[in-house]
C-alpha positions in Angstrom: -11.7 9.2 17.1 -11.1 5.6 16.0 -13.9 3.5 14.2 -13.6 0.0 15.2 -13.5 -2.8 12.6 -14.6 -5.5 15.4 -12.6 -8.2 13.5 -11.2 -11.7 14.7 -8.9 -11.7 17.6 -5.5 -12.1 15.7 -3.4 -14.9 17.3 0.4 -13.1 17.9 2.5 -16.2 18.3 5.7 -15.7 20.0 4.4 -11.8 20.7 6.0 -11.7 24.3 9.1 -12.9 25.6 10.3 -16.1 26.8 7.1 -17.7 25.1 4.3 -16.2 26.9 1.4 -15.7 25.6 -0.6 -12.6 25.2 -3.5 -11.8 27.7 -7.0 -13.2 26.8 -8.7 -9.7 27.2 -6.1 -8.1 24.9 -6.7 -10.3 21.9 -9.4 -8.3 20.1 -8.0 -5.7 18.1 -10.1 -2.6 17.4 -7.7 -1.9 13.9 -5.4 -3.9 11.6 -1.8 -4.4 12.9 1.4 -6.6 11.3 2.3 -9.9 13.3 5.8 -10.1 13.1 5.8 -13.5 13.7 3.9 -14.4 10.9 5.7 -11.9 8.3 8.0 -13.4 5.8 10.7 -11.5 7.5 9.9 -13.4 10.9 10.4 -16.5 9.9 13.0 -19.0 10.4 14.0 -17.9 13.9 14.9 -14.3 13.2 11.4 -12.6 15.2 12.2 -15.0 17.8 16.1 -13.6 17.6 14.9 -10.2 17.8 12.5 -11.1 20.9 16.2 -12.5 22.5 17.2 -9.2 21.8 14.9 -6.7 22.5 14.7 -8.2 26.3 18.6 -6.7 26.7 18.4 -3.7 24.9 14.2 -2.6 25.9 15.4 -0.4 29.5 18.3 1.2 27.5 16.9 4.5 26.9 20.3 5.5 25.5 19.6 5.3 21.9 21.1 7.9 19.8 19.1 9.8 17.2 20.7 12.2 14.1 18.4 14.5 12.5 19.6 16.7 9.4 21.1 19.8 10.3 20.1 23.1 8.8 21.5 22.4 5.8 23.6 18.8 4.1 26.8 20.5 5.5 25.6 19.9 8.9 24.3 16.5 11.3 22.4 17.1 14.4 23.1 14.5 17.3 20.6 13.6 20.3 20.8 11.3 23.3 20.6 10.5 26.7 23.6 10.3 29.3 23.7 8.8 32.7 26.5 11.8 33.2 25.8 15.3 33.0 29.0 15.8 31.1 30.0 14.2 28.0 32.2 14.5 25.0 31.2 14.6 21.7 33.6 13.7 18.3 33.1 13.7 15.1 35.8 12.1 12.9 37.0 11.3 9.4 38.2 8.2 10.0 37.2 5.2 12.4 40.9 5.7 14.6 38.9 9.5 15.2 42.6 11.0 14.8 41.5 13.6 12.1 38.9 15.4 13.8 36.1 18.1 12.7 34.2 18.2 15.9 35.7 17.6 19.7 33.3 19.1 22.1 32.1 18.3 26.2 28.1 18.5 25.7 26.8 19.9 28.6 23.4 18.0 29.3 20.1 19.1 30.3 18.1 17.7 33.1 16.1 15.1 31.7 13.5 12.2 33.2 14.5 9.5 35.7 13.7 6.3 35.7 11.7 3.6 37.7 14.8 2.5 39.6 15.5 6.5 40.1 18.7 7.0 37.0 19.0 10.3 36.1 19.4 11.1 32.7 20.9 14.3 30.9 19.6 15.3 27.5 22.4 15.8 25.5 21.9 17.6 22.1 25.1 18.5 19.2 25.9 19.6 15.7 28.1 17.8 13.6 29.2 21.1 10.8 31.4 21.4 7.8 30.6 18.4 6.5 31.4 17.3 2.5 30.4 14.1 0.8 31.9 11.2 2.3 32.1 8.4 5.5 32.2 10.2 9.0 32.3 8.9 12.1 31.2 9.9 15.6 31.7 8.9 18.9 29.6 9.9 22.3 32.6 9.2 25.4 34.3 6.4 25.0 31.8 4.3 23.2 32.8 2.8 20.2 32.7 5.1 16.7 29.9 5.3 14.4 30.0 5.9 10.8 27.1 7.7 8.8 28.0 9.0 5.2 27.1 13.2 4.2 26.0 11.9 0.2 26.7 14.0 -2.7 23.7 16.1 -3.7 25.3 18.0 -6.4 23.5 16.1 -8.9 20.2 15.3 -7.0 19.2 13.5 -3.6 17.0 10.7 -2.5 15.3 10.4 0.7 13.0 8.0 2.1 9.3 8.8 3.5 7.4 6.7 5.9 4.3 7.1 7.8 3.6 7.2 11.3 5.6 4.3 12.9 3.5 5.0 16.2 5.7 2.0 18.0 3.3 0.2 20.6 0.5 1.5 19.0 -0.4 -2.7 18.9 -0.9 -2.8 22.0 -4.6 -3.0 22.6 -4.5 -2.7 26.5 -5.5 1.0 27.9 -2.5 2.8 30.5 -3.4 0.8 33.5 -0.7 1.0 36.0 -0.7 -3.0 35.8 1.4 -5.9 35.0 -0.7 -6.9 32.3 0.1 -3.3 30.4 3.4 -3.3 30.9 3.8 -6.8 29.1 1.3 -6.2 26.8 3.3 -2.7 25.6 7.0 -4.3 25.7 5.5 -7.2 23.7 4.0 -4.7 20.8 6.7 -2.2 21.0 8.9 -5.4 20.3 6.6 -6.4 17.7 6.5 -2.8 15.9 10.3 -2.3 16.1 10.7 -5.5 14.2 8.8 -4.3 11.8 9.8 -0.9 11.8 13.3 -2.1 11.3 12.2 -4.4 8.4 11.3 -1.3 6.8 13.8 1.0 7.1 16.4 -2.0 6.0 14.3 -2.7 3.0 14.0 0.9 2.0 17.4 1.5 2.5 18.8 -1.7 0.3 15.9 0.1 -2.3 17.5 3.5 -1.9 21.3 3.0 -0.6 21.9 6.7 -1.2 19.3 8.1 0.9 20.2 11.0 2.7 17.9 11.1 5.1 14.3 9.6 6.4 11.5 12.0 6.6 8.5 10.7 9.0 4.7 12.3 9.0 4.3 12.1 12.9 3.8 9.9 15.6 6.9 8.3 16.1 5.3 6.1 19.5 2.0 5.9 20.5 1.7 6.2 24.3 0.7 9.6 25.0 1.2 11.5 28.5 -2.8 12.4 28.9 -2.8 8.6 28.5 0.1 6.8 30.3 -0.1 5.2 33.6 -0.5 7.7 36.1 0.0 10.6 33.1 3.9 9.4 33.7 5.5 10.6 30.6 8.5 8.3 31.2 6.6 5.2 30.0 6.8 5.9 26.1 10.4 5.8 27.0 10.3 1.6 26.1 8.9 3.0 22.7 11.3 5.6 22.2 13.6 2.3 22.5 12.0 0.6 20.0 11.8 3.2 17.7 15.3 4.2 17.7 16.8 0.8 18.4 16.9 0.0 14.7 20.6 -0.7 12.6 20.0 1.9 10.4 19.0 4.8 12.7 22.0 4.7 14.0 23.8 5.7 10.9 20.6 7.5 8.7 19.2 10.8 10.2 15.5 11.3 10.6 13.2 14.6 10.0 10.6 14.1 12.2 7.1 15.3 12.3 4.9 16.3 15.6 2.2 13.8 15.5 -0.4 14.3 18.1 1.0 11.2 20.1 4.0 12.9 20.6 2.9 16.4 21.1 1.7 16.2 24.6 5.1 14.6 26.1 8.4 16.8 26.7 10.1 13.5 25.6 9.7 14.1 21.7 12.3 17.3 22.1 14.7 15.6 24.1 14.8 12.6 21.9 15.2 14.7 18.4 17.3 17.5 17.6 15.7 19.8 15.1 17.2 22.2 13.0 15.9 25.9 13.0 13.7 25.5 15.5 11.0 28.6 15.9 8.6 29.1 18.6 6.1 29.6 15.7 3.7 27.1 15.8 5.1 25.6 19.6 2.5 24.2 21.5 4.6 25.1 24.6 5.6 21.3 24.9 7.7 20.0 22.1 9.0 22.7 20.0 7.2 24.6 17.4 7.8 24.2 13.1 11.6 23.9 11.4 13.1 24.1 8.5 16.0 22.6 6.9 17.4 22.6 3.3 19.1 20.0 1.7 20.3 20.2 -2.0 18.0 22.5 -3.8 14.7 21.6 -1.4 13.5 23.7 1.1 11.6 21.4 4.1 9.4 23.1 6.3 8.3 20.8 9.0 4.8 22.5 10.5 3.8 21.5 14.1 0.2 21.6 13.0 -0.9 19.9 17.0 -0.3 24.1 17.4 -4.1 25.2 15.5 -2.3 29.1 15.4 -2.8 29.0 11.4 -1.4 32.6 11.8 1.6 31.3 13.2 2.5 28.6 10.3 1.8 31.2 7.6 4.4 33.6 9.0 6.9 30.2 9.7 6.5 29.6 5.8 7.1 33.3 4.8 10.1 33.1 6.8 11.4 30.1 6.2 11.2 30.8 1.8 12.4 34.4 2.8 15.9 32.9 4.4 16.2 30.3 1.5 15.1 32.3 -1.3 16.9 30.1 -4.3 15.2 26.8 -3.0 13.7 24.8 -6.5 11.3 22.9 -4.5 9.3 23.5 -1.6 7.8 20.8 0.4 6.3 20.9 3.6 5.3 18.1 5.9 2.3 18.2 8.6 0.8 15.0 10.4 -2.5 15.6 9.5 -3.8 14.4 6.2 -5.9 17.3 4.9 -6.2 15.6 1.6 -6.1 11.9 2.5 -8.8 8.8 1.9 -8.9 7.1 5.3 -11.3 7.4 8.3 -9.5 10.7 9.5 -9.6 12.3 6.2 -13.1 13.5 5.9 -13.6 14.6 9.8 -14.2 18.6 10.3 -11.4 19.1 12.1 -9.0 18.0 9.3 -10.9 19.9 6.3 -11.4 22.6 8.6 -7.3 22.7 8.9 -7.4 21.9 5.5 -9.2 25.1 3.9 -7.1 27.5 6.3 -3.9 25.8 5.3 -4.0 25.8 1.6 -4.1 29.2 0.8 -1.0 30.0 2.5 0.8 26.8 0.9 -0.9 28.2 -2.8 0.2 32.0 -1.9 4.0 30.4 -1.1 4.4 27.8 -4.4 4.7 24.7 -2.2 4.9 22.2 -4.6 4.7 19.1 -2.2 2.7 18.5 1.3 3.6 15.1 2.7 1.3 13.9 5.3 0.6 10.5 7.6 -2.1 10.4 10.5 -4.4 7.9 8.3 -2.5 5.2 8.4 -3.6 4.6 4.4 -1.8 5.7 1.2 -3.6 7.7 -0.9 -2.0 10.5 -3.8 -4.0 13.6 -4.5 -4.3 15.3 -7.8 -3.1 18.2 -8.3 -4.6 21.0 -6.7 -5.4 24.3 -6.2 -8.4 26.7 -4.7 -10.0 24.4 -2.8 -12.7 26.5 -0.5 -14.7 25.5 2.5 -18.5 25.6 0.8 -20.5 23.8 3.9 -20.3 24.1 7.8 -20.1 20.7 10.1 -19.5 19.8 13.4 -17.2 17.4 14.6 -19.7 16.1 17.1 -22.5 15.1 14.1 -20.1 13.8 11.8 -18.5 11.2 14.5 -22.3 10.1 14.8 -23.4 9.4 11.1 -19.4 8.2 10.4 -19.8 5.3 13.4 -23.5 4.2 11.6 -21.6 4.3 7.8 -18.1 2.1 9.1 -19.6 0.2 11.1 -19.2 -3.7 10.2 -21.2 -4.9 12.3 -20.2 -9.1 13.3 -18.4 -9.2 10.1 -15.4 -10.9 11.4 -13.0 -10.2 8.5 -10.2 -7.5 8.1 -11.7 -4.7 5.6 -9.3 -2.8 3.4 -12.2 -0.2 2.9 -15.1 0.5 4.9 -18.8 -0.5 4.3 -21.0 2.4 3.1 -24.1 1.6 4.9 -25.8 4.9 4.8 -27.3 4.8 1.4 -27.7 8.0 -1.6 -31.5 7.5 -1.7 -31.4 8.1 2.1 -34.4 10.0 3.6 -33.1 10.9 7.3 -32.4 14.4 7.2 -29.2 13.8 9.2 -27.7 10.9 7.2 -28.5 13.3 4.2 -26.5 16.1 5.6 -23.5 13.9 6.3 -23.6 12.9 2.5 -23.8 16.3 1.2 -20.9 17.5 3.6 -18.7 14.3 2.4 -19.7 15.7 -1.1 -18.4 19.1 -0.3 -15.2 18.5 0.8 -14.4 16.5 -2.3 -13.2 19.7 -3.8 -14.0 18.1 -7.5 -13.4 22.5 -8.8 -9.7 22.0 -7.3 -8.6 19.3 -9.5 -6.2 20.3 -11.9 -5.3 18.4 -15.4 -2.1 16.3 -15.9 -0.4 14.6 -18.9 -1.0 11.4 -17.0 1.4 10.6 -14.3 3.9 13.3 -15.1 3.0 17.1 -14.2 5.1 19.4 -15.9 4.9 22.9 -14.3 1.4 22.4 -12.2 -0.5 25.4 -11.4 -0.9 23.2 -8.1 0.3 21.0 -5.5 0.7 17.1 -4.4 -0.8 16.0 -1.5 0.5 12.9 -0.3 -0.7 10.5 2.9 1.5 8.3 3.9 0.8 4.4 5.6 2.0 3.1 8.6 5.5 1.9 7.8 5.9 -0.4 10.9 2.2 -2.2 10.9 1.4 -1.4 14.2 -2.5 -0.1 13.1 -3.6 0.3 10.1 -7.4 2.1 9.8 -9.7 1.4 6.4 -10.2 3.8 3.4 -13.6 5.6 3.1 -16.1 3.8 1.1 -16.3 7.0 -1.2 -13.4 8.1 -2.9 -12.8 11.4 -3.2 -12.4 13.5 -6.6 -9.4 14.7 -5.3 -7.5 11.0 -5.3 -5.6 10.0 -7.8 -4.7 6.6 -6.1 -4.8 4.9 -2.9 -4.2 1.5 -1.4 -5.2 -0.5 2.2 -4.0 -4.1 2.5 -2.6 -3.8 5.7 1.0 -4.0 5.1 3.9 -1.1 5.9 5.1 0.7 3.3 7.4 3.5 2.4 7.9 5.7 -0.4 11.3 6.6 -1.8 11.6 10.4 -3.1 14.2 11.3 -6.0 15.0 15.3 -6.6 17.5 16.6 -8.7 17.4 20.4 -10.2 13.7 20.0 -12.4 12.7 16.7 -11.2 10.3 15.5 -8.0 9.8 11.7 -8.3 8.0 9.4 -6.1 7.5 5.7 -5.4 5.8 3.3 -2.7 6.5 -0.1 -2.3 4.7 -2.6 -0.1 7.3 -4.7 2.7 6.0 -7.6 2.2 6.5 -8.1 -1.5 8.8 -5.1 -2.3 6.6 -4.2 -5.0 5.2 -0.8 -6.2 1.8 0.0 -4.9 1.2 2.9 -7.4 2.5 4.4 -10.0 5.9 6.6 -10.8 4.8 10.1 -10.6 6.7 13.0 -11.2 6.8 16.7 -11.0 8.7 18.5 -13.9 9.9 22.2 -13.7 10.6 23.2 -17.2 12.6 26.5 -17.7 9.9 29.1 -19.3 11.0 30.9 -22.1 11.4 34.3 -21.3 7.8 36.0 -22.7 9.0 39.2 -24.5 5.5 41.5 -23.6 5.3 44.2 -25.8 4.0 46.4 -23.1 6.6 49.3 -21.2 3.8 49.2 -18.2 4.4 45.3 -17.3 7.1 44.5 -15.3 8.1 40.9 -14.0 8.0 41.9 -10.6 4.3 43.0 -10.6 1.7 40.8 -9.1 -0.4 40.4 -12.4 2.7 39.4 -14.7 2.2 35.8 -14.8 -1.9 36.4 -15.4 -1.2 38.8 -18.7 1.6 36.4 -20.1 -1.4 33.9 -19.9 -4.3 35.6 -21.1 -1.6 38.2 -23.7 -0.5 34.1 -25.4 -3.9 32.6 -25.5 -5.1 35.9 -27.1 -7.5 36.6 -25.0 -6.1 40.4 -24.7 -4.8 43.0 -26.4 -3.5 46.1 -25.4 -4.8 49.6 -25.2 -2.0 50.6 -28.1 1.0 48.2 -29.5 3.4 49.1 -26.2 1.1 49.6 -23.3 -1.7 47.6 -21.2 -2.7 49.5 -18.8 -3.5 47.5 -16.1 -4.5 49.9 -13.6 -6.9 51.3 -15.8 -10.3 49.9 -15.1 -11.9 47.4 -17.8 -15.3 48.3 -19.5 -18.1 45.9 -19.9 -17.3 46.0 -23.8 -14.1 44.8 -23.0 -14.8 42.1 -20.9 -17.5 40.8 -23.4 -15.1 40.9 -25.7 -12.2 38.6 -23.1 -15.5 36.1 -22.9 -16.0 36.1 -26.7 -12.6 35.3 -27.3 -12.1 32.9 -25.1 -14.7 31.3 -26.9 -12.8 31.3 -30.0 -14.5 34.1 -31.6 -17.5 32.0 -33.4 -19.6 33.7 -36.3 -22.8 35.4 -35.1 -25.7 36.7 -37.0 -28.8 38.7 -35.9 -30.4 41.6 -34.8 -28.3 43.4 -32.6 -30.7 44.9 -29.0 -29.1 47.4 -27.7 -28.9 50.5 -29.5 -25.6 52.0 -27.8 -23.7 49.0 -29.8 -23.2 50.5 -33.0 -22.3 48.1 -35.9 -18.9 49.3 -36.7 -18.2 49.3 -33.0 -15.0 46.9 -32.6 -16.9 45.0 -29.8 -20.5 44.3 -31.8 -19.7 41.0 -32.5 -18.7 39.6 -28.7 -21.8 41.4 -27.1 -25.0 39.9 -30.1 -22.9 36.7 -28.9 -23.1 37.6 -25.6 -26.6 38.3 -25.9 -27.5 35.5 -28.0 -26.4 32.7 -25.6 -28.0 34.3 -22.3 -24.9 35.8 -20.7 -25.8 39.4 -20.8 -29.3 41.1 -21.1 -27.8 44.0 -20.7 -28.3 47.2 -18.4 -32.1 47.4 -19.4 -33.8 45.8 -22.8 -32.4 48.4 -25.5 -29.0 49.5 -23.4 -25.9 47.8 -22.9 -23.6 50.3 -21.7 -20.3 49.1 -23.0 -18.3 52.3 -21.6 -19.5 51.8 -18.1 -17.0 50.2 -15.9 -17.1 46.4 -15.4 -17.4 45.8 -11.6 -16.4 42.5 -9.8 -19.7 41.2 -9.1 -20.4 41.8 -12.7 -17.6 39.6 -13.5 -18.7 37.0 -12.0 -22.2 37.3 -13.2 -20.9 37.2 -16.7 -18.2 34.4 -16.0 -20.9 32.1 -14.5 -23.2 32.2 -17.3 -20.6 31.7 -19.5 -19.8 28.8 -17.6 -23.5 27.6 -18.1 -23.1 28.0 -21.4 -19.8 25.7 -21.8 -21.4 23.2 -20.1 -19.3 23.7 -16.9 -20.2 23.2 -13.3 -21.3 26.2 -11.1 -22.9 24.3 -8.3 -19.9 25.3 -6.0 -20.5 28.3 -3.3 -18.5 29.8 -0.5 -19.5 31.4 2.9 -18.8 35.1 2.0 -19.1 35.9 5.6 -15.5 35.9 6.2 -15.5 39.1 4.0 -16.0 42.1 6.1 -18.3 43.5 3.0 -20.3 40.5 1.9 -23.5 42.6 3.2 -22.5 44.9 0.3 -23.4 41.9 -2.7 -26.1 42.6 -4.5 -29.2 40.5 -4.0 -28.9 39.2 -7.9 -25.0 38.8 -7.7 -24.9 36.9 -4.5 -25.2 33.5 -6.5 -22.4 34.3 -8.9 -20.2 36.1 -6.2 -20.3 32.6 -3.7 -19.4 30.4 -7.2 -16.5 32.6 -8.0 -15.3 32.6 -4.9 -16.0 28.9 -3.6 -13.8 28.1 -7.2 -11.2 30.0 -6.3 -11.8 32.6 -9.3 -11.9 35.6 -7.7 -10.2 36.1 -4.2 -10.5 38.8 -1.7 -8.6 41.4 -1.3 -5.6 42.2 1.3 -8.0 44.1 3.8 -10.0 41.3 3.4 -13.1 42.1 1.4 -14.4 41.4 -2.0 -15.3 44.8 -2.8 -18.4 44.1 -5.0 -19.2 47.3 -6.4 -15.4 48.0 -7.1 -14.6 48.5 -10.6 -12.3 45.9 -11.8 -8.8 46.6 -13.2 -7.4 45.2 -16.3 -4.9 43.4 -14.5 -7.3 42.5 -12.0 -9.7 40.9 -14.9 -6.1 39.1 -16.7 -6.3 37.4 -12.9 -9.3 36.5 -12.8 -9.2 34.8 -16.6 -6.1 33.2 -15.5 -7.5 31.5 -12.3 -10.7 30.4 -14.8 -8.4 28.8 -17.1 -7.6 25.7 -15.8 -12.1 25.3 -15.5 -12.6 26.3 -19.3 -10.0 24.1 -20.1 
């Protein structure tokens, strides 16, 4: 779905060759794109040299693309050859006499051209590589250097957004003249600016050791090209890959849903680990590569097999088990601030995503597809609370986008339907864009540095060659921590040594910062010396009873032991609440004669009483011995809530629980807030289990997921 802007036809000077001029019907542009001619990188002659150019090199479909191998010891090579065999060498110097790789590729059947040239996909591996200059060389072409950097100390790489080159072009796939001049024209005019970006970014960040791109490397799709002939994105494959700097600077690419469709994407890139998880039977499914101490996982998310990307990810952290960071890139931008971010589809992939990236300590998720930047919180639990169809949501966000005659380019979108709206659809829209703002996931940071987050970065990527930029949403969600439309490409430069993520994004047309520095620190942890035998490090609760053991919220059953399978009472987790609350001074007549006054608990449960979280089990009963069940824990957690002044307007769908029927009627309330705020989860077999009587390790969980809300 695109929303169109309906702004002035933009006047492309010099756009196609030999000074013609663009066709009159393909002057109105539904989105914001770059002129190249007009940038300050255009001028003087040089977009007019590049048009020169790009007329002798735009039928070469010969372009040679490097992608990182499966770790920094190793290069991956991909081209087309008018020959099915071709040798392959990889040198240390430029004379290629001292030689790590001499191999004859065998290529692949690949596409033809319109004059009927066959061309052979050739794919190879460049291995045993150490810091230094290489240089390789495909037949007897002349010898290329690229340079394997020295990550013993940290890496840098450099992340762009969906270059989608010819993407410009605002006439449809019509088998027609006009198309074909209108698409060499914008591919020329995206791969200038494409290049201007990858030249700045590389003079920013010399070291870079590779590129990493969100998705949609072109723009024509198969479903969409003249006569569904996937050969005609091959002019944008040019473009794209024509570039200085590619030929010298590997690229991870992501699947971005214009290249999913065409066979073309797999021939032209050579992934590493490449799993038929997550393939859509077309291009390949999700990879993984490591470089440094950084494990990349690279999801295919144009595959919606949710199933399939969890177990990529398990596998993927299972064979690189001593990775510091983990970051994974998708196209989509489940947690961007554009016109795509807010559409079901993308939430929808959002809330079955993030548990599996929470479960697996991603840190990072680097994203494009909205063709804005924006930069999340950091997150955690965020839980789908409303239902929405795609269908009524493209309805109400064509009425709230639309700019009517308004002939100038917007940076962000009008907000024409209102808060004091009456239409019962428009009011539905509104409280579905206020649900997906996931204000409970939000977690605190000291400013723009977070130092061991109990969540992760979400970051969206702009378009990094100009070719369409789309506005932000007139609400910004809680989730954002910044974001920024002024139609210009940008890139981001990414600095990781052993306990440091750092990020930065600059504008091309000013090479200035758009946002802030912010980074992620991983502090060591002291070692926690537990007094308790019966906690080991390996057990799933450990991390919960160092937490709630050091803010003194529990104590154990005797001086060495915790317990933790043993289930908790309802005096006890009275007692968690009232310390939580810092233990303040009560007075009063105590209710409930089964509390006695020397009873070690009397104090939490008059407070308890007092402020409206319990009534207890009838008006002179409290039971404090009976077993605290996980409904009553969340009964008991949301009044507390109430009574700190914290929201509890959040609820979940429990139907995805097989036992949700088994609620009671007056926890129901409770159980959906707990659940919708990520406070208490289900359990492996997919229930909540109500009734259940809840452990004390279970209950150290649950106060350890609360945390960052009471806080």
């Amino acid at each position: 779905m695109k929303v169109k802007k309906k702004i002035a036809a933009l006047v492309m000077t010099g756009v196609l060759a030999a000074g013609s001029a663009l066709p009159a019907f393909a002057a109105a542009a539904p989105d914001g794109h770059t002129d190249a001619a007009t940038t300050a990188a255009g001028a003087n002659g040089a977009y007019a040299q590049w048009q020169k150019e790009w007329e002798g090199k735009k039928n070469d479909w010969t372009q040679v693309s490097l992608s990182p191998g499966s770790d920094e010891t190793r290069m991956n090579f991909a081209w087309y050859a008018t020959t099915q065999q071709v040798t392959f060498r990889v040198a240390s110097d430029k004379a290629m006499t001292d030689l790590t790789t001499d191999i004859t590729v065998q290529g692949s059947e690949g596409p033809k051209d319109k004059e009927g040239t066959q061309y052979y996909v050739c794919h190879a591996e460049a291995t045993d590589l150490t810091p230094g200059t290489y240089y390789y060389q495909i037949g007897d072409q002349e010898p290329v250097s690229f340079t394997v950097q020295d990550e013993s100390d940290g890496f840098s790489f450099i992340y762009v957004g969906d270059p989608q080159i010819g993407s410009s072009n605002e006439l449809k796939g019509a088998d027609t003249e006009e198309f074909y001049a209108a698409q060499s024209a914008s591919v020329c005019n995206d791969s200038f600016n494409w290049n201007n970006t990858l030249e700045q970014a590389t003079e920013k960040a010399p070291d870079a050791s590779f590129v990493l791109s969100a998705g949609d490397q072109i723009q024509t799709t198969k479903s969409k090209a003249p006569n569904k002939d996937a050969t005609n994105s091959e002019i944008e494959y040019t473009g794209y890959l024509c570039p200085d700097v590619l030929d010298s600077l590997p690229v991870a690419t992501t699947v971005g849903n214009h290249d999913a469709d065409n066979v073309n994407y797999s021939y032209h890139f050579n992934t590493a680990n490449n799993s038929e998880l997550g393939s859509n039977g077309i291009v390949g499914g999700d990879y993984y590569y490591t470089y440094g101490n950084a494990l990349f996982i690279m999801l295919n998310t144009q595959d919606t097999n949710v199933a399939e990307h969890k177990q990529f990810i398990e596998e993927a952290i299972a064979a690189c088990p001593d990775a510091t960071w983990r970051i994974v890139t998708l196209h989509q931008d489940i947690y961007g601030s554009a016109e795509h971010s807010n559409e079901p589809e993308i939430t929808n992939l959002r809330y079955q995503l993030v548990p599996y990236f929470e479960e697996n300590d991603i840190d990072v998720v680097l994203t494009g597809h909205d063709h804005a930047y924006s930069r999340s919180q950091i997150l955690k639990g965020g839980v789908k609370t409303t239902e929405y169809t795609d269908d009524a949501f493209d309805d109400m966000l064509d009425i709230d986008m639309d700019a009517g005659e308004n002939p100038e380019t917007r940076f962000v979108a009008p907000e024409n339907i209102i808060p004091t709206t009456t239409e019962p659809a428009e009011q539905a829209y509104l409280n579905y864009l206020d649900a997906v703002m996931d204000k409970d996931a939000v977690q605190e940071t000291d400013g723009e540095v977070a130092v061991n987050p109990d969540g992760i970065l979400y970051m969206t990527a702009n378009s990094s060659s100009g070719s369409k930029y789309y506005d932000l949403v007139p609400r910004m969600q809680t989730y954002i921590a910044n974001r920024w439309q002024e139609d210009v490409p940008t890139y981001s430069v990414i600095d990781i040594d052993e306990d440091s993520f750092t990020i930065n994004t600059y504008r091309t047309d000013t090479d200035e910062k758009i946002d802030d520095t912010f980074t992620i620190v991983k502090e060591e942890k002291a070692d926690v010396e537990l007094p308790f035998t019966d906690v080991t490090k390996d057990a799933w609760y450990y991390d919960a009873v160092v937490q709630t053991y050091q803010n003194k919220l529990f104590v154990g059953t005797s001086d060495t032991t915790f317990e933790p399978n043993t289930t908790m009472s309802r005096a006890m987790f009275v007692q968690v609440l009232y310390n939580e609350a810092g233990n303040p001074e009560v007075e009063g007549n105590m209710p409930f004669t089964d509390v006695k006054e020397d009873s070690w608990y009397y104090n939490a449960v008059l407070w308890a009483y007092q402020n409206g979280i319990t009534a207890g089990v009838s008006s002179t009963t409290f039971a404090p011995h009976e077993d605290v069940s996980r409904q009553q824990a969340a009964m008991l957690l949301q009044q507390y809530t109430k009574l700190d002044g914290g929201d509890v307007s959040a609820r979940a769908d429990l139907s995805k629980f097989s036992d949700a029927a088994d609620v009671s009627a007056w926890a129901k309330d409770a159980m959906e807030w707990a659940v919708a705020s990520g406070i208490i989860v289900g359990m492996d077999n997919h229930t909540l289990q109500p009734g259940g009587n809840a452990t004390r390790a279970q209950v150290a969980q649950i106060f350890a997921n609360y945390s960052g809300k009471i806080e």
